[in-house]
C-alpha positions in Angstrom: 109.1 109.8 95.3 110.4 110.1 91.8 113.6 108.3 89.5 115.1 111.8 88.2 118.1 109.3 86.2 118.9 106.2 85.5 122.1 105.5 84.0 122.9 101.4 83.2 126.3 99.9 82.2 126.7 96.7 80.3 123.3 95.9 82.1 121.7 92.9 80.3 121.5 94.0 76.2 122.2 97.6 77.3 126.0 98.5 76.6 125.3 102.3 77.6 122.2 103.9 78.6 121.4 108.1 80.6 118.2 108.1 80.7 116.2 111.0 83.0 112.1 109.8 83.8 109.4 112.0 83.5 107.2 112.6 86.6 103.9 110.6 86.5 103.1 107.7 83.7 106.0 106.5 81.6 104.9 104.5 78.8 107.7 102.3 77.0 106.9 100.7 73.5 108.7 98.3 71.4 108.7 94.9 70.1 109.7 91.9 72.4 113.6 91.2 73.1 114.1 94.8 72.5 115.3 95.6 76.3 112.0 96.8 78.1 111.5 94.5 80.7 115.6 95.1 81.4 114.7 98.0 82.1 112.2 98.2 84.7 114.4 94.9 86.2 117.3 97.5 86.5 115.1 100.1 88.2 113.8 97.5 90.3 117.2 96.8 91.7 117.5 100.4 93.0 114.8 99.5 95.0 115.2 95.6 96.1 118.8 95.0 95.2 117.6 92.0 93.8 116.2 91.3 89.6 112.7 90.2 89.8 113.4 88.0 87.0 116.7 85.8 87.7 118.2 84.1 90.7 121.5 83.8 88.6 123.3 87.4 89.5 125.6 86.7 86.3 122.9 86.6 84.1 122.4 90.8 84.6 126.1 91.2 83.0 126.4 91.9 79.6 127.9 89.0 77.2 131.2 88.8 77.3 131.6 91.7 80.1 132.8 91.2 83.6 130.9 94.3 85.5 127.6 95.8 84.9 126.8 98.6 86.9 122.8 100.6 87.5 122.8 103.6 88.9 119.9 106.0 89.5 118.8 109.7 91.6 115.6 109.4 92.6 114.1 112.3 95.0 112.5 111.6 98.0 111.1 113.3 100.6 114.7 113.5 102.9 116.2 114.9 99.9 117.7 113.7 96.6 119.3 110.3 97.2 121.9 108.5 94.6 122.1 104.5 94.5 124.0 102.1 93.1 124.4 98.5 92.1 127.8 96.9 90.9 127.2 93.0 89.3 131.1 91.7 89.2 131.3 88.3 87.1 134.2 86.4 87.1 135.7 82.5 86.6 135.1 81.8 90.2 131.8 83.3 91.3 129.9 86.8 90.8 129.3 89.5 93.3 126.7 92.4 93.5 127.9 95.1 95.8 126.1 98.7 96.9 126.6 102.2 96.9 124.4 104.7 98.8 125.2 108.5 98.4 128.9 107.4 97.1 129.3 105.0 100.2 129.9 101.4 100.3 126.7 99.9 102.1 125.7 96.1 102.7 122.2 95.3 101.2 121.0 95.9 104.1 121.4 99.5 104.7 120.5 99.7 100.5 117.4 97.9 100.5 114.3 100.0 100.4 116.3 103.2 100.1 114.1 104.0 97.3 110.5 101.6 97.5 108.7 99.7 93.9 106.3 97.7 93.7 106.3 95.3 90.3 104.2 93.5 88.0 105.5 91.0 85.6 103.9 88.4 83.7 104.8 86.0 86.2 103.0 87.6 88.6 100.3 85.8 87.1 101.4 82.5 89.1 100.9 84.1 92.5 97.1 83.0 92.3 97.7 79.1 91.2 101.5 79.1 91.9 103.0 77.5 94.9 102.8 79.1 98.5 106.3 80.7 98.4 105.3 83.3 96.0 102.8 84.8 97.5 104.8 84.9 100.4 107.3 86.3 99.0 105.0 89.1 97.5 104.7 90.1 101.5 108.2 89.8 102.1 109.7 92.3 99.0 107.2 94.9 100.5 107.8 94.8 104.0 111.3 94.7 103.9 111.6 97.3 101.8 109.5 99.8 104.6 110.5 98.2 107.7 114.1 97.3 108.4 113.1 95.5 111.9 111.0 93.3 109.3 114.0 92.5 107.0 116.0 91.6 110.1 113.6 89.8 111.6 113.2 87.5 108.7 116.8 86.9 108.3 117.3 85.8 111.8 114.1 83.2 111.5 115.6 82.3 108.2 119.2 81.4 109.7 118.0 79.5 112.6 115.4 77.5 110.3 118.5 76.5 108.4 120.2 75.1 111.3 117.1 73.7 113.1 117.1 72.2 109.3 120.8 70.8 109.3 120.3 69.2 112.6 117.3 67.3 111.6 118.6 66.0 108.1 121.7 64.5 110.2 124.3 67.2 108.7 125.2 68.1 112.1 125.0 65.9 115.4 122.1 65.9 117.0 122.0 68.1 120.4 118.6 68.5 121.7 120.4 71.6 124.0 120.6 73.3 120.9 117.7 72.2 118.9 116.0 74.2 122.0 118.3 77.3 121.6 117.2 76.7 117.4 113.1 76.6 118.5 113.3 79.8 120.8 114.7 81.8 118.2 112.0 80.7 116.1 109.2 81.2 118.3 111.1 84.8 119.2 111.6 85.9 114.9 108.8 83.7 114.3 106.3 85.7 116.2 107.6 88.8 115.1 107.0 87.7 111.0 103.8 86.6 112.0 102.2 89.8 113.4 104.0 91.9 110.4 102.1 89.9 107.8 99.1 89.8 109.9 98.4 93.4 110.1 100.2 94.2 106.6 97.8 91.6 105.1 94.8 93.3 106.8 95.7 96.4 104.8 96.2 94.7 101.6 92.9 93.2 101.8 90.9 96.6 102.3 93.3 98.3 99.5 92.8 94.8 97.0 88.9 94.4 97.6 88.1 98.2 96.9 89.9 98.6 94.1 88.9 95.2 92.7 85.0 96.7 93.4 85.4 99.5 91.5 86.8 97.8 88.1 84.1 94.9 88.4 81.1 97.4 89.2 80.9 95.8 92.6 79.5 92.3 90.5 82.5 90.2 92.0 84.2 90.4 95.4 87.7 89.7 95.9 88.8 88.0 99.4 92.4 88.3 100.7 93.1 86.4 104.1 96.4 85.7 106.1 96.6 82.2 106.4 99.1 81.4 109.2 100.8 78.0 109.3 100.4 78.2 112.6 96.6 79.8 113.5 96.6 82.2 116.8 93.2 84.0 118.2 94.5 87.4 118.7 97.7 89.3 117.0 99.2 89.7 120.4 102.6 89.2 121.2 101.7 87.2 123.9 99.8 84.7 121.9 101.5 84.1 118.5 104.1 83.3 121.0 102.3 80.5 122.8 100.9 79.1 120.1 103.9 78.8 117.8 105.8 77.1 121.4 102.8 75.0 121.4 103.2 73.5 117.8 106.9 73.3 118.0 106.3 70.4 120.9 103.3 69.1 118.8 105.3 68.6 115.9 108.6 67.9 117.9 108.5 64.1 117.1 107.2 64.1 113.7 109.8 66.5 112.8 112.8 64.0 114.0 111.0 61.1 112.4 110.6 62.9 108.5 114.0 64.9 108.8 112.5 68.1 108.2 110.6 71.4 109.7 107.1 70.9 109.6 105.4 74.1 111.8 106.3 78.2 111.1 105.8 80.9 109.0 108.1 79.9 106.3 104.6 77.4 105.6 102.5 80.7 105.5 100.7 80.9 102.7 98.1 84.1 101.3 94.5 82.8 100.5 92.5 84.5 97.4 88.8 83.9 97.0 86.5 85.5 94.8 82.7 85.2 96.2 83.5 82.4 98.4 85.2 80.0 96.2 89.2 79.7 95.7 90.1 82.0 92.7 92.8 79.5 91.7 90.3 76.2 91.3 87.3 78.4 89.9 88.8 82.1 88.4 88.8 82.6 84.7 92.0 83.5 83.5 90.8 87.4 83.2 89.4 87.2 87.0 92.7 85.7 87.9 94.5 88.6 85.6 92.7 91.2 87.4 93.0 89.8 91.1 96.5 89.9 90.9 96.4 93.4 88.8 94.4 95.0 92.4 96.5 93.1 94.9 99.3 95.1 93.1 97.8 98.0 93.3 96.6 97.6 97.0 100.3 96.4 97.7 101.6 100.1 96.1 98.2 101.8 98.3 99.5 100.4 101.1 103.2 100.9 100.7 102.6 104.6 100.1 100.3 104.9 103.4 102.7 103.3 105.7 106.0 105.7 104.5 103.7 108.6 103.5 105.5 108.5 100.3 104.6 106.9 97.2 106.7 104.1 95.6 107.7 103.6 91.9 105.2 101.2 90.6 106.6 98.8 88.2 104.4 96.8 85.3 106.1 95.0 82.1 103.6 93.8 79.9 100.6 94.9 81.9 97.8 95.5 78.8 98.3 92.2 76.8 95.3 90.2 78.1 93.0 93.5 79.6 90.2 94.6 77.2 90.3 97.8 75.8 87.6 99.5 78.2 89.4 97.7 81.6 92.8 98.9 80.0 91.8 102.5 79.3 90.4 102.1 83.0 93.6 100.6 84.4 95.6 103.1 83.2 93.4 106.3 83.9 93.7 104.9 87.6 97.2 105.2 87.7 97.6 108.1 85.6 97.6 110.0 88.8 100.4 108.2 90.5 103.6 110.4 91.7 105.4 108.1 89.2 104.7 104.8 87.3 106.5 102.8 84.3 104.8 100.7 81.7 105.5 98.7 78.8 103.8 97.7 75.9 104.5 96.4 72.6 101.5 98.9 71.5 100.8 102.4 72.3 97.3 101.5 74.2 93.9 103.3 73.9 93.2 105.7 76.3 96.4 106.8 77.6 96.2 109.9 80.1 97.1 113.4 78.4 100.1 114.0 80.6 101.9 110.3 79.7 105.3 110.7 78.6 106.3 107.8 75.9 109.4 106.4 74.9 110.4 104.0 71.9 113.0 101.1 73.1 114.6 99.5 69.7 117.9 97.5 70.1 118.5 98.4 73.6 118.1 102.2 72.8 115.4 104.4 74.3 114.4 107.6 72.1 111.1 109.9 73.4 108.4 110.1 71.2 
């Protein structure tokens, strides 16, 4: 897969911006507030239809603008495909809509047309951050590559909400349809559960290897599933029973606190490094570099599953990586069908083939 344009529109500091990638690595330097990171966020909407960075959709719109608009080509291996992302502001609320090949599409049919995988600074947080991140981690890269997934997830997600109204008093209490609420659970539950349960088995044999070969083998890296609700085999047939099982388990305690207490929304993504739990006992450059080969295994295995590779996405990558694991770092990716980076200094090392661009003032100019 590679991003042959990307054009943006009163897209966060960028009034007007054509810009056409180079195959391979992409290196983008400039000094901080100068519009990298708004960048890769706007080539990360092509992909998620979502900003890795803001939950507030009116944010992405220029000052003083009502519409900002990204569009990109990126070819694939069905052919060249053209995406786009329309953020509408106004008085009363803002609006993102989608276009796929000129067609009005809901999200959807738009996510994952294209495939990233991103690293931000933030990222950092996914070792000693709350559970939610890491699950989220899982659920950008499986939705993306599996649709059934996505859908999946959204129909767990709606009944939670209503199993959630029910108990909180919002809506009267009818134990008819608190069981209609559980079975839907236990039926998208199960579903979730066995996704992250194998895609997690691949991340760990991508995250460990790589991990190996920057730390000479000297520290091992442990990635483990760690279901709310534990099950002995990744059958149907038993995630199933199980997840029933803690439903009536928890049944009474749930009425009592007001609350869901049992499912995969309380997943959570353990990481160890020789035995002990990276976020109590890692250094700050063994937690760095965990999360640096998770997101690497999480663009491994995104590329084995689709047989095509995605865009891999990393703002600010180098800052805290010596010179010897940065050269290393970027020598391993230097082979990539198509990566972005950026840096506010041209780093050691960089592969022969890298193409580099200067970013001042919201204005991109190769080097």
């Amino acid at each position: 897969m590679q991003l042959t344009r990307v054009a943006l529109s009163n897209f966060r500091n960028y009034a007007e911006l054509d810009l056409e990638p180079a195959a391979g690595l992409n290196v983008f330097v400039g000094q901080n507030a100068q519009g990298k990171s708004n960048l890769l966020e706007a080539i990360a909407m092509l992909g998620t239809g979502k900003s890795f960075r803001t939950n507030r959709d009116a944010d992405l719109v220029r000052e003083s603008m009502e519409l900002a608009v990204v569009r990109g080509d990126a070819r694939i291996r069905a052919g060249i495909v053209h995406l786009g992302c329309t953020v509408t502001k106004s008085a009363r609320a803002t609006r993102k809509t989608y276009t796929l090949n000129g067609e009005g599409v809901r999200y959807a049919r738009f996510l994952g047309s294209i495939r990233v995988v991103t690293f931000v600074p933030a990222d950092l947080q996914l070792v000693g951050g709350p559970p939610s991140l890491r699950r989220s981690l899982v659920n950008i890269a499986l939705a993306q590559e599996d649709r059934t997934y996505f859908h999946e997830l959204a129909r767990y997600q709606k009944a939670l909400q209503q199993k959630a109204a029910m108990l909180r008093g919002t809506v009267s209490y009818d134990p008819d349809l608190l069981a209609i609420y559980d079975h839907t659970l236990v039926e998208a539950g199960t579903a979730v559960m066995l996704a992250r349960n194998h895609f997690i088995a691949e991340l760990q044999r991508e995250a460990e290897r790589t991990h190996a070969q920057w730390t000479n083998g000297v520290e091992r890296l442990e990635v483990r599933y760690a279901p709310n609700v534990p099950f002995e085999v990744p059958t149907t047939e038993a995630v199933a029973g199980a997840f029933a099982e803690r439903l009536r388990q928890v049944a009474e305690a749930e009425r009592l606190r007001r609350t869901t207490l049992a499912g995969p929304h309380r997943d959570d993504l353990a990481l160890s490094l020789d035995g002990s739990a990276l976020a109590a006992y890692g250094s700050q450059g063994q937690q760095r570099t965990a999360v640096l080969a998770l997101k690497v295994a999480e663009y491994a295995v995104m590329r084995d599953r689709s047989n095509e590779a995605p865009l891999l996405l990393l703002d600010d990558v180098l800052s805290e990586l010596d010179r010897e694991r940065a050269a290393a770092f970027l020598a391993g990716i230097g082979d990539y069908e198509q990566a972005f980076v950026t840096t506010t200094q041209l780093p050691e090392g960089l592969p022969g083939a890298s193409s580099v661009f200067e970013i001042a003032r919201a204005t991109v100019r190769a080097c």
